[in-house]
C-alpha positions as CSV (number, residue, x, y, z in Angstrom):
1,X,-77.7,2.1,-40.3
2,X,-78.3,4.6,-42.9
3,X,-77.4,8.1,-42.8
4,X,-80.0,10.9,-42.4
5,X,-81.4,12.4,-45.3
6,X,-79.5,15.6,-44.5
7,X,-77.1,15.4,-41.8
8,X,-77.7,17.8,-38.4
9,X,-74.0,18.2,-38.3
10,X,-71.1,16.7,-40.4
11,X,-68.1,16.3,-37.7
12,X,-64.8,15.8,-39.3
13,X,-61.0,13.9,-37.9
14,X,-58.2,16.0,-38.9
15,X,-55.2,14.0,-39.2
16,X,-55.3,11.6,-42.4
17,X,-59.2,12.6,-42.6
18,X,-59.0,16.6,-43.9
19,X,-55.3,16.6,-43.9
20,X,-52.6,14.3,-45.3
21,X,-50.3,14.7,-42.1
22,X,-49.7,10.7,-41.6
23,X,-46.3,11.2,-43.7
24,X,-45.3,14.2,-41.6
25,X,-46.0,12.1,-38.1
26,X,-44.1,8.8,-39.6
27,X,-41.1,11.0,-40.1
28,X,-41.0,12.3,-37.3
29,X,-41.4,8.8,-35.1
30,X,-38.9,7.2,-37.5
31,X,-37.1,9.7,-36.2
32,X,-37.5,9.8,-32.8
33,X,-37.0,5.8,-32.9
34,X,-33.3,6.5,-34.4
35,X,-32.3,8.9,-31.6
36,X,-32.9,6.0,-29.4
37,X,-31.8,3.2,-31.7
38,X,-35.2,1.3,-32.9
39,X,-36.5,0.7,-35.6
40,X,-39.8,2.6,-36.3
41,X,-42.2,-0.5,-38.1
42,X,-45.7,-0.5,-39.8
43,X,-47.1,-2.3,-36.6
44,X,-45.7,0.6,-34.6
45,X,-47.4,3.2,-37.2
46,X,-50.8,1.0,-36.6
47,X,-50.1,1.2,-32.6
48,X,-49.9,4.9,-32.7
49,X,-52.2,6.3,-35.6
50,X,-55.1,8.5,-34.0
51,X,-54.3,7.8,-30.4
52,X,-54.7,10.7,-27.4
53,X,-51.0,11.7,-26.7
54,X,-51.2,9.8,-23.1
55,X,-51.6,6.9,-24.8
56,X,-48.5,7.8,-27.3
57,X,-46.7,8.5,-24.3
58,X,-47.4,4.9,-22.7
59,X,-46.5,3.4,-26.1
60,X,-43.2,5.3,-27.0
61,X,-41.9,4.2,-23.0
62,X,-42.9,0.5,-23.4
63,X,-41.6,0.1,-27.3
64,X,-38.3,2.4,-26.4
65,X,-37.5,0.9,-22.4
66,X,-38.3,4.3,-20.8
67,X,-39.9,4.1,-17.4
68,X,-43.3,5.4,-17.5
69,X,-42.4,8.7,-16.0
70,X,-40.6,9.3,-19.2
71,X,-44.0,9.2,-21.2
72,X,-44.3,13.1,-20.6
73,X,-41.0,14.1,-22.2
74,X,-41.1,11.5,-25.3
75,X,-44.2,13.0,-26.4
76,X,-42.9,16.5,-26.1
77,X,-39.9,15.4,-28.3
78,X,-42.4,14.0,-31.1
79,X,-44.4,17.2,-31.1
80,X,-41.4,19.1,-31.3
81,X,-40.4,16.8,-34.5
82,X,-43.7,16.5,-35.9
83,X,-44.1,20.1,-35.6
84,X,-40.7,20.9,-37.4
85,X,-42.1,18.1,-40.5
86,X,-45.6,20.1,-40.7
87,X,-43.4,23.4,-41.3
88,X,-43.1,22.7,-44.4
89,X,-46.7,22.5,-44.9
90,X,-49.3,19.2,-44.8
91,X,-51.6,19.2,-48.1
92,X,-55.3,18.6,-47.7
93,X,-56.2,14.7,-48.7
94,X,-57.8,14.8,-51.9
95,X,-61.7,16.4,-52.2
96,X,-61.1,17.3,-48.8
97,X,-61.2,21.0,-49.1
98,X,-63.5,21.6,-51.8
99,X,-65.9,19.1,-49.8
100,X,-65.8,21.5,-46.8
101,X,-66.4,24.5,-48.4
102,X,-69.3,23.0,-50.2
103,X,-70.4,21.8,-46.8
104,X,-70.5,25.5,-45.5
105,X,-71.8,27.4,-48.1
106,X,-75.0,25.0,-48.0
107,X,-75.6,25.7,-44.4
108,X,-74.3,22.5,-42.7
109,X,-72.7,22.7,-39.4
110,X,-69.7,21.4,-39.0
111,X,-66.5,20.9,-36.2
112,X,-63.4,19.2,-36.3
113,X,-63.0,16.3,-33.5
114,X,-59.0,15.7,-33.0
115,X,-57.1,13.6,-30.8
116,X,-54.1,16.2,-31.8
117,X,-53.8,19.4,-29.9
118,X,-56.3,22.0,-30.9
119,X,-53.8,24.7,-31.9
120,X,-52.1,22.0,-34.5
121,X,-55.4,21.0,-35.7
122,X,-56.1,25.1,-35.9
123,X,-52.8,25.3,-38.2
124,X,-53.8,22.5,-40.1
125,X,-57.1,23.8,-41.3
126,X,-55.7,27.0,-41.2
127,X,-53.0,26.0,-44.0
128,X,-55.4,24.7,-46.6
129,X,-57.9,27.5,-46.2
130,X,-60.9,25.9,-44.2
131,X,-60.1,27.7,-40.9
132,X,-63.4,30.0,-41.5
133,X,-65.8,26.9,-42.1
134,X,-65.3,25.1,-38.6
135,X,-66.9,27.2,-35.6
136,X,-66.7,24.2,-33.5
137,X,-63.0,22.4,-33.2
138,X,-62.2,20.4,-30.5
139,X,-58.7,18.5,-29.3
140,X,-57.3,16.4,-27.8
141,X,-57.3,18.4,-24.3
142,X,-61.2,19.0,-24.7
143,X,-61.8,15.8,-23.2
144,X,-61.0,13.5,-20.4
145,X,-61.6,10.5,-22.5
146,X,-60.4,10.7,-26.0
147,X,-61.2,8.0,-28.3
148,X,-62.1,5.4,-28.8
149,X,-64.4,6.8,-26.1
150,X,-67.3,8.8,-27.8
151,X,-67.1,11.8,-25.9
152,X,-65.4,13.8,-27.9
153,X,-68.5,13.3,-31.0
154,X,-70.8,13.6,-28.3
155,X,-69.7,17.4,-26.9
156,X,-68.9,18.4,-30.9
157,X,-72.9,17.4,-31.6
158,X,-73.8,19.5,-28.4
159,X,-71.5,22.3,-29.3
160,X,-73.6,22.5,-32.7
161,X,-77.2,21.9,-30.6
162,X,-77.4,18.6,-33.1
163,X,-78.1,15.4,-32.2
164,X,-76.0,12.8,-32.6
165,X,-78.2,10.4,-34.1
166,X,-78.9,12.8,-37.3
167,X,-75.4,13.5,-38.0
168,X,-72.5,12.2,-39.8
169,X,-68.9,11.8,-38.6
170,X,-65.9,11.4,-41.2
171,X,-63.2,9.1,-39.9
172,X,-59.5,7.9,-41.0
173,X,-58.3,5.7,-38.3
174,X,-60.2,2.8,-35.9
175,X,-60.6,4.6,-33.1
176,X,-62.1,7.6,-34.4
177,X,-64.5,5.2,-36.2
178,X,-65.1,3.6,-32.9
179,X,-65.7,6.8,-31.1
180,X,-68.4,8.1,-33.4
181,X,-70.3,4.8,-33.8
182,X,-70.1,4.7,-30.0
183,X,-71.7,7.9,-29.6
184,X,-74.6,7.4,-32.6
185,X,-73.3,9.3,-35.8
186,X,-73.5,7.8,-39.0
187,X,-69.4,7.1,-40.1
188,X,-67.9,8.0,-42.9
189,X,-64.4,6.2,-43.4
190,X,-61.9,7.6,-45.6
191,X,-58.4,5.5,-44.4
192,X,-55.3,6.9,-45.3
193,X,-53.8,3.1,-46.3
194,X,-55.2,0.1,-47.6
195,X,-53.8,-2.1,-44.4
196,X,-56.7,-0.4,-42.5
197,X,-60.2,-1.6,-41.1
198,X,-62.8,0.8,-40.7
199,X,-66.3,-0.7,-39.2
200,X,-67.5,2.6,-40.5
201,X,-70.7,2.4,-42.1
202,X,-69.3,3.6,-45.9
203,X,-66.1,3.5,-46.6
204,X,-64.6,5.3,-49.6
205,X,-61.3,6.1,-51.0
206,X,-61.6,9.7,-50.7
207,X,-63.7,12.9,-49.8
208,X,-64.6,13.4,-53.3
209,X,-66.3,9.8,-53.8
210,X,-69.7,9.7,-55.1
211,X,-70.5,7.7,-52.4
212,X,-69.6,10.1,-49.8
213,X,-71.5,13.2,-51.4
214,X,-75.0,10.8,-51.6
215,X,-74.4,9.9,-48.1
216,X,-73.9,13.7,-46.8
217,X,-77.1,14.5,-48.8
218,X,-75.0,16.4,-51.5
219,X,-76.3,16.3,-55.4
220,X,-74.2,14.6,-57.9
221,X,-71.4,16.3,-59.3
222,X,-71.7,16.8,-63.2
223,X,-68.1,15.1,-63.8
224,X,-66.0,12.0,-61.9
225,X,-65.1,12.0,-58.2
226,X,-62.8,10.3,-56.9
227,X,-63.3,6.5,-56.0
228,X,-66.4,4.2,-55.5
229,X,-67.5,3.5,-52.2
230,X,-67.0,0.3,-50.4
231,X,-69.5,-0.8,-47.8
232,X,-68.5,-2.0,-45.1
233,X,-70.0,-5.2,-43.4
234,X,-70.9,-3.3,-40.4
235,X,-73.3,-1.8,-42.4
236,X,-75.7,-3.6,-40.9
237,X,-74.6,-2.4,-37.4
């Protein structure tokens, strides 16, 4: 698949794709897991990363011995942890924010697609400055099936009046990546660590690669950005 020559919408993750909030989250489950003596493990991190919070819930009850009625409170206590680690403020990945505002002044519409509450992803954006550029951002609650369903890229494209076939969807984590092929956008993957395996259809190192500006339609810039891209071998797909 190639992307389109200039996108109809760009719809962006927020956790680990606009934000660097991944260190914030592993603190806060590291711990959660020491309250209830466990041992919060990479393979746990890759469990949890960009999951809805019912699935979080199912997760932290099975990994911790909770019954599954216990899922509703375990997630309240990592919100209330996470939301104590993000006081202290999460910084924007790099190229991320300069990307975005780029984005906007051209005229692109854009929207945020989350599997976090909205009102976290609201503070998020809000705290590196790019609150303004998103009229469209959707949560976790906006949808009944949160990815790796594609519903979530399918109501942000409708939300813009752009189809999802001429847009492009900027991704961290596999279900996000999943979600947005699912529903027909072009995917951008930008993984927060190495260990990860995007299918995404260009995957770069961060928002300021070259790759990802050519594949958004953008002009060079004059100087270096960032890292090459890497294509994936779903590019075919």
């Amino acid at each position: 698949m190639t992307p389109p020559a200039r996108p109809a919408a760009v719809v962006f993750d927020c956790d680990g794709t606009l934000v660097d909030s991944e260190i914030c989250w592993h603190r806060a489950y590291t711990t959660l897991f020491g309250h209830h003596d466990r041992v919060f493990t990479v393979e746990h991190h890759h469990t949890l990363v960009g999951q809805p919070l019912h699935v979080v819930g199912q997760v932290l009850t099975t990994v911790l011995g909770f019954a599954s009625h216990h899922g509703t409170r375990l997630v309240g206590d990592i919100l209330d942890l996470v939301t104590v680690e993000l006081a202290a403020g999460a910084p924007a990945r790099p190229g991320a924010v300069g990307l975005v505002r780029e984005l906007a002044s051209r005229g692109y519409p854009l929207a945020v697609a989350s599997s976090a509450p909205r009102e976290l992803v609201r503070g998020h954006l809000a705290a590196i400055g790019v609150a303004d550029a998103f009229p469209v951002v959707l949560g976790g609650e906006d949808t009944d099936r949160p990815k790796p369903h594609p519903d979530i890229y399918l109501r942000a494209c409708a939300a813009l009046g752009a189809a999802p076939g001429h847009s492009v969807a900027i991704e961290d984590s596999p279900p996000g990546v999943l979600a947005a092929r699912d529903a027909g956008l072009y995917v951008i993957g930008v993984p927060m660590r190495p260990s990860f395996t995007l299918a995404a259809h260009l995957t770069a190192g961060d928002l300021g690669a070259p790759g990802v500006r050519g594949a958004l339609g953008l002009p060079p810039l004059a100087g270096p950005a960032g890292d090459p891209p890497r294509r994936a071998a779903a590019d075919a797909g």
